[in-house]
C-alpha positions in Angstrom: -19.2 -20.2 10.8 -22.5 -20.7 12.0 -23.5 -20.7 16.1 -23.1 -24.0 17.6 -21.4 -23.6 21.1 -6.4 -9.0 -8.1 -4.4 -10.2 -8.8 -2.4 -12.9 -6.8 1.4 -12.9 -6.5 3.5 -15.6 -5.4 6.3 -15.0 -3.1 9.8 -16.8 -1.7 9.1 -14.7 1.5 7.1 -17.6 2.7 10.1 -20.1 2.6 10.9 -18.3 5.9 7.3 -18.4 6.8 7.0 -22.1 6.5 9.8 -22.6 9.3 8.0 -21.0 11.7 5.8 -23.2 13.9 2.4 -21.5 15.5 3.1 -22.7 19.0 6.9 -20.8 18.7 5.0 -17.5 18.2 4.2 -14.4 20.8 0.4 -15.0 21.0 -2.3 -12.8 22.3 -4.7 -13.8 24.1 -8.4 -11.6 24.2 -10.6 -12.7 26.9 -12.1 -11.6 29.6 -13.8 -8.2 28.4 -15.5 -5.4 30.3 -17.3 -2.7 28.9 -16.0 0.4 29.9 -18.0 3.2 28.1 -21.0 3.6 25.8 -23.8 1.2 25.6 -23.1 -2.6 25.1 -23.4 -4.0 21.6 -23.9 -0.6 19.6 -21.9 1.8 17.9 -19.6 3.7 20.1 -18.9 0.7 22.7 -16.0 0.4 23.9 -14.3 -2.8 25.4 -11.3 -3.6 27.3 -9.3 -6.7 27.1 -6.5 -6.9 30.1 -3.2 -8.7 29.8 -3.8 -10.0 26.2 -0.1 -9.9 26.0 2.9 -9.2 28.4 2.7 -5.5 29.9 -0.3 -4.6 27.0 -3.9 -4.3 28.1 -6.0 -3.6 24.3 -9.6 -1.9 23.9 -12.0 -2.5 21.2 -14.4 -0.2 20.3 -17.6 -0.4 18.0 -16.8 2.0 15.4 -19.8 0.9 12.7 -22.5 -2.0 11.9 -24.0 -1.8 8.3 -26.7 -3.4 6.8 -28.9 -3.7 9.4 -26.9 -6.2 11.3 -27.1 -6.6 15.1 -24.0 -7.5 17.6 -25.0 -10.2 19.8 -21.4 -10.3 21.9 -18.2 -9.2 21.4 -16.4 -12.4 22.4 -18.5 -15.4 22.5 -17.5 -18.8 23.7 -16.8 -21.9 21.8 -13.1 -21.8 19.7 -10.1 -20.6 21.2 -10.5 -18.4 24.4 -7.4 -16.3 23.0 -9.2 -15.3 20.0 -11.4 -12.6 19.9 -15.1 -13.8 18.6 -17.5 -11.5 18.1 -21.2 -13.1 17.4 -23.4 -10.9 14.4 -27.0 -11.1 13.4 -27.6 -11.2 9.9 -31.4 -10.3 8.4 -32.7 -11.8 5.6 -31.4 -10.1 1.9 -28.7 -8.5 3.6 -25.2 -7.7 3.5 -23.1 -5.8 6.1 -20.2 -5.6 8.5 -19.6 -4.6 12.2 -16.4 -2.7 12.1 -14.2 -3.0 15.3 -11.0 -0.5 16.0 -8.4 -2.5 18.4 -6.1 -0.8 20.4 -2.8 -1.6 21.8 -2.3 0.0 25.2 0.7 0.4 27.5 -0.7 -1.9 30.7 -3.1 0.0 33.3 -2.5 2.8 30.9 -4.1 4.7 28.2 -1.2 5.2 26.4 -0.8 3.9 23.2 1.9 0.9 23.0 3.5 0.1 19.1 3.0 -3.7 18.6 6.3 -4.9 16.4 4.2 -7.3 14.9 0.4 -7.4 14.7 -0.6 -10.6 12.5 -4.6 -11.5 12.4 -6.0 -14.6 10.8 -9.9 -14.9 10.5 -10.9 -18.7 11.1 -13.6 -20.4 9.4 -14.8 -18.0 6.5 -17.5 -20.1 6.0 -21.5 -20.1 4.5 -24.0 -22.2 4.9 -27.3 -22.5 2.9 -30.7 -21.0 4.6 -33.8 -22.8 2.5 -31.6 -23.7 -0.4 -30.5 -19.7 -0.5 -26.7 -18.8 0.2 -25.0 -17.0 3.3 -21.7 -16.2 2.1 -19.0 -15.2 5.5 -16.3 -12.7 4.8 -13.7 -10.7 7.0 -11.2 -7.3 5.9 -8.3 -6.4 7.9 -7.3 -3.3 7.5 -3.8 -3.2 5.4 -1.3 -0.3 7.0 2.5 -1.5 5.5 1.7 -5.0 6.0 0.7 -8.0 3.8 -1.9 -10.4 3.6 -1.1 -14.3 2.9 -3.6 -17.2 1.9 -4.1 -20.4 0.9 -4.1 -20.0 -2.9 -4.9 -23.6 -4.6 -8.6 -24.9 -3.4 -9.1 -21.6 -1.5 -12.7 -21.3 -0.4 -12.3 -17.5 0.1 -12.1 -14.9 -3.1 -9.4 -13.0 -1.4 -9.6 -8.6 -3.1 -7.4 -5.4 -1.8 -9.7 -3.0 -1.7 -7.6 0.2 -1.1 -6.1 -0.6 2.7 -8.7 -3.5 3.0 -8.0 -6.7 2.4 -10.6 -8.8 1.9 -11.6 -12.2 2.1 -15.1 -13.9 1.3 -16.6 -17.3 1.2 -17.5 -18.1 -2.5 -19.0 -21.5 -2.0 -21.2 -21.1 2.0 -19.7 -24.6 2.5 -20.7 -24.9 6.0 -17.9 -25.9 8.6 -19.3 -26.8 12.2 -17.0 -25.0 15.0 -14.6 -23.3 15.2 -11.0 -24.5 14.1 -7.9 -24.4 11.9 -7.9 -27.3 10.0 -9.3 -26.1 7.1 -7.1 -23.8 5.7 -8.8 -22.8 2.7 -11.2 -20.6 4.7 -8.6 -18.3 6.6 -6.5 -16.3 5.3 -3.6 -14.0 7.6 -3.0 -10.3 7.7 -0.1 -9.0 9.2 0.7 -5.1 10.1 3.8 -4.1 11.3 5.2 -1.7 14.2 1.7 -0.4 14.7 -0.7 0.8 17.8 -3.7 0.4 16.2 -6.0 -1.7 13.7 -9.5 -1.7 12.2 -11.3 -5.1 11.2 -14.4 -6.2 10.0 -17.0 -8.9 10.1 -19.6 -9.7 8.1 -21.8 -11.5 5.6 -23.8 -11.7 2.3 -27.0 -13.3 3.2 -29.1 -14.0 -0.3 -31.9 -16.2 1.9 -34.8 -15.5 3.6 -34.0 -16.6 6.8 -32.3 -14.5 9.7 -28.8 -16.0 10.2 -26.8 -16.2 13.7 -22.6 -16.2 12.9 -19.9 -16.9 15.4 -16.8 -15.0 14.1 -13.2 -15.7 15.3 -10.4 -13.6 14.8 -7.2 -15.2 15.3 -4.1 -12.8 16.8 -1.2 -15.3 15.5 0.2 -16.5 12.2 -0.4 -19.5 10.3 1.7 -21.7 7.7 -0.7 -22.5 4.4 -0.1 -25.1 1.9 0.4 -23.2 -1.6 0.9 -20.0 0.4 0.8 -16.8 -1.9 0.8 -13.2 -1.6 -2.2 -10.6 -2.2 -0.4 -7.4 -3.6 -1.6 -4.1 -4.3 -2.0 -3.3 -7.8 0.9 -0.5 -8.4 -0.3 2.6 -9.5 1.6 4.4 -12.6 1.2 8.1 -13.3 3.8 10.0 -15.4 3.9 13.1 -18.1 6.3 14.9 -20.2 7.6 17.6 -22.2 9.8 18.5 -25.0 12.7 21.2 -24.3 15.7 21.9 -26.5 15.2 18.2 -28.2 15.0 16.5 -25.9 12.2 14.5 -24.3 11.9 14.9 -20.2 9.5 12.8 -18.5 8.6 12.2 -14.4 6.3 10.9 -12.3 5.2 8.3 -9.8 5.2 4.5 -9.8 3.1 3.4 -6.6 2.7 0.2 -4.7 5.2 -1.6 -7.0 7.6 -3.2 -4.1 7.4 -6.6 -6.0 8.8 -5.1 -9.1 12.6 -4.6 -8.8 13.5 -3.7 -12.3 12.0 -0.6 -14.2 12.7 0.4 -18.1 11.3 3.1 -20.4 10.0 2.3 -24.1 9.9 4.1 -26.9 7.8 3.8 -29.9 6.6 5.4 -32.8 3.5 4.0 -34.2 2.1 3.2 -30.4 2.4 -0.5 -31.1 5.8 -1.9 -31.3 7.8 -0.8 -28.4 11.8 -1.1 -27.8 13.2 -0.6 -24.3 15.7 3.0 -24.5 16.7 2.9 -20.5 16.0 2.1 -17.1 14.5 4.8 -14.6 16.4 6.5 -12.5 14.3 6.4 -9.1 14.0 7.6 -5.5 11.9 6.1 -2.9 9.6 7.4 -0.3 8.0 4.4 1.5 5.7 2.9 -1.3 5.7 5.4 -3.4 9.2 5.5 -6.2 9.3 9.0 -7.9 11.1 8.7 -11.5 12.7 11.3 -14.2 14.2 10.0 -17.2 15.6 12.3 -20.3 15.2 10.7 -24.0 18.4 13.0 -25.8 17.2 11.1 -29.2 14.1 11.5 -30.3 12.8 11.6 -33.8 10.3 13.9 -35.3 6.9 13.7 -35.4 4.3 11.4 -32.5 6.3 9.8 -29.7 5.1 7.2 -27.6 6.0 6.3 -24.4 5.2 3.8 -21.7 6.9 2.7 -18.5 7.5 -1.1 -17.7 7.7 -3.1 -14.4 9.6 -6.3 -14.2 9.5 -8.8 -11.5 12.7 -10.7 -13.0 12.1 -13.8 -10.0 8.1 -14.6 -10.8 8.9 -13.0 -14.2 5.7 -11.1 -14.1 5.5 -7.6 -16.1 3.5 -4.4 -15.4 2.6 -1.4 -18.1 1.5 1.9 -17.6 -0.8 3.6 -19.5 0.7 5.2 -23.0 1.9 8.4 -22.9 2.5 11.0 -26.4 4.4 13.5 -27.3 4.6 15.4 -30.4 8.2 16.6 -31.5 7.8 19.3 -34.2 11.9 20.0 -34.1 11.4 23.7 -34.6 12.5 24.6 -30.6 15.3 27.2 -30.1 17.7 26.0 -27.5 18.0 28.2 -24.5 19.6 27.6 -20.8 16.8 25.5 -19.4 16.9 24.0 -16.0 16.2 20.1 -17.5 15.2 18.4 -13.9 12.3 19.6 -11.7 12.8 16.9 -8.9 16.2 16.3 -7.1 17.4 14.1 -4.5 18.0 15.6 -1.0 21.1 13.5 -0.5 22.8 13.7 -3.8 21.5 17.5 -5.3 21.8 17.7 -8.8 20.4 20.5 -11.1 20.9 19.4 -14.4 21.1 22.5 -17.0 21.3 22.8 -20.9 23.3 25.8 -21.9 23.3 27.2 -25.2 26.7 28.9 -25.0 29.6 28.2 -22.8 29.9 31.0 -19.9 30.6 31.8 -16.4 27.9 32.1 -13.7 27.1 32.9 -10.3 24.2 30.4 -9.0 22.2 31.2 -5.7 20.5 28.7 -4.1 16.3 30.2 -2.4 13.9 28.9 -0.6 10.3 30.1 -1.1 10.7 32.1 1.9 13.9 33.9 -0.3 16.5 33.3 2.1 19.6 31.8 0.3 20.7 28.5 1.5 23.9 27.8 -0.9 25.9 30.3 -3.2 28.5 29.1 -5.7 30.2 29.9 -9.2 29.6 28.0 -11.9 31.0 27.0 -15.5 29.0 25.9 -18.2 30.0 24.5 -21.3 27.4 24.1 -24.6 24.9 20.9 -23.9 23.7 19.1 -21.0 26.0 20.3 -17.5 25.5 18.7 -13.9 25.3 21.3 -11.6 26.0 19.7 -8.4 24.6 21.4 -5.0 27.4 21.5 -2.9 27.8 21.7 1.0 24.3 22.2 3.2 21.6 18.9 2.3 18.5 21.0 1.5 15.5 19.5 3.5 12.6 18.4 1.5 10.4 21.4 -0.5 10.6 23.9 -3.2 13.3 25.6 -3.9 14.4 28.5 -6.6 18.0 28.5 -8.5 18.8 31.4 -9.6 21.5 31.8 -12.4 23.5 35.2 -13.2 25.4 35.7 -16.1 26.4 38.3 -18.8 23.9 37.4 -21.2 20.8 37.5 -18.8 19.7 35.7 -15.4 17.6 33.0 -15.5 15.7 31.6 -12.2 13.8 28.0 -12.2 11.7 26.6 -9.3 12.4 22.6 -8.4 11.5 20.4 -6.0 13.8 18.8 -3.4 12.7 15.0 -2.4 
């Protein structure tokens, strides 16, 4: 507002949203600053808010200003006291941000205190037209394990996730006098869980000729939209295989994919047409899901393969990029250790035997001390070798297998 005094997913999280009412919520409340190092207004600055909720004090420090923009105040008047409003200067043809780092502090402390909850809503993304010539407003709140929520149909704001920055700016500098929260479709809500800490930025795209002055106001509070929907991060997809003993092995990563709760393999043999041959077998480590599947019928000649995401609620589906191998069917079978990644909680070693024998398996870490020792019986195919006893903390690890007709040793990697 001016100075006068990806891909979009929709979710049924915001059914609960929509209950809650804005006056219900734990607000905070930023006013009242006092520098209390570095010089006022520049890079380096730092500001301290007392009290801006029960038993937390918060400092905001400068931490960058781009394109030549100036910071007139940190917390100008006008709007709601409780919000925090810093004022910019925009030159002519310009674009830039001034980049603030909040901190949560225990009260009359300088220790660090984790907010369960830290939502942010910038208020009045707006433009305005300087000489016929665009100024277009925009915010980013930094993205930690969060998500970001917005007023989808007649949104003024084209809302991006740019790596942990979500993004919102004004597409149309429709010019809204003051400061308020009537008009939805130029605010948008970030929200960062169980954090101490987080980095926002405000800013503008000024196409005109004329210097531009810009009240900001960041909101520290939630807000119910009308045709409320989600912006996601695009998941992320990486996989490759191999072909041992005729048989197809394939692993990897599937990242950023928490709205997907259903994933498949497919198989195909010209690269076109595709048939689902099994779901992944997966293990998760906060966002990102690490995968192996084992494809025991393969034909000969080019495989393709490609991994599938399904969201089977907004029935939206996501592919990964195409992945070939090339099964020549002239590979001797051998005892080969079949799995490289294994679960921490449920350790199992999964072995293809060419002969049925007896063995004696130890268990090293890279360090060779020998964490687990236990006989073994293998029979001619695929075995499950289950780790019994000790869980193995997370690393690389060495099994080593002795028997009459050789020893064999295979690193792997506990998750």
């Amino acid at each position: 507002m001016r100075l006068t005094s990806t891909r979009i997913v929709f979710t049924f999280l915001f059914i609960v949203f929509s209950s809650l009412k804005s006056n219900s919520q734990d607000k905070y409340n930023f006013s009242g600053s006092s520098l209390v190092s570095g010089t006022a207004l520049s890079v380096g600055a730092v500001y301290k808010f007392t009290n801006v909720k029960s038993g937390v004090d918060a400092t905001v420090r400068v931490e960058a200003i781009t394109g030549g923009l100036t910071l007139t105040t940190i917390d100008g008047t006008g709007g709601f006291v409780e919000a925090l409003q810093p004022t910019i200067s925009v030159p002519p043809y310009s674009t830039g941000y001034v980049e603030l780092l909040i901190t949560f502090l225990v009260s009359g402390t300088a220790t660090p205190s984790i907010q369960p909850e830290i939502p942010i809503t910038p208020i009045d993304v707006d433009g305005q037209k300087y000489g016929g010539l665009p100024l277009y407003e925009f915010d980013e709140i930094q993205v930690t394990s969060g998500y970001t929520y917005f007023q989808y149909a007649g949104s003024e704001l084209n809302m991006t996730l740019n790596g942990t920055w979500a993004r919102g700016k004004n597409k149309v500098s429709i010019d809204y006098p003051g400061i308020d929260t009537a008009q939805k479709q130029v605010m948008f809500t970030t929200v960062n869980p169980s954090v101490t800490s987080i980095r926002v930025r405000v800013g503008a795209d000024n196409t005109s000729g004329s210097t531009a002055s810009r009240l900001r106001s960041l909101y520290f509070q939630k807000f119910n939209y009308p045709y409320t929907y989600v912006l996601e991060k695009e998941p992320s997809i990486t996989f490759e295989g191999i072909i041992r003993n005729s048989m197809a092995e394939l692993h990897g990563t599937i990242t950023d994919a928490q709205q997907y709760n259903v994933q498949t393999v497919e198989r195909s043999i010209d690269g076109i047409r595709f048939t689902e041959i099994g779901n992944l077998s997966v293990t998760e480590n906060n966002t990102t899901r690490y995968f192996s599947f084992f494809d025991a019928t393969i034909p000969v000649g080019k495989i393709y393969y490609r991994i599938k995401l399904v969201n089977t609620v907004s029935k939206s589906e996501k592919f990964s990029s195409i992945f070939v191998l090339q099964n020549s069917n002239d590979q001797k079978r051998e005892m080969t250790l079949i799995n490289t990644i294994v679960n921490k909680y449920n350790p199992v070693l999964i072995i293809d035997s060419k002969n049925e024998e007896t063995a004696d398996i130890s268990i090293l870490d890279f360090n060779g001390q020998i964490k687990n020792h236990f006989p073994a019986n293998f029979h001619t195919g695929i075995n499950r070798v289950i780790i019994p006893g000790t869980i193995l903390k997370s690393g690389y690890f060495v099994i080593v297998i002795r028997k009459k007709s050789g020893n064999k040793s295979y690193k792997f990697i506990v998750q």
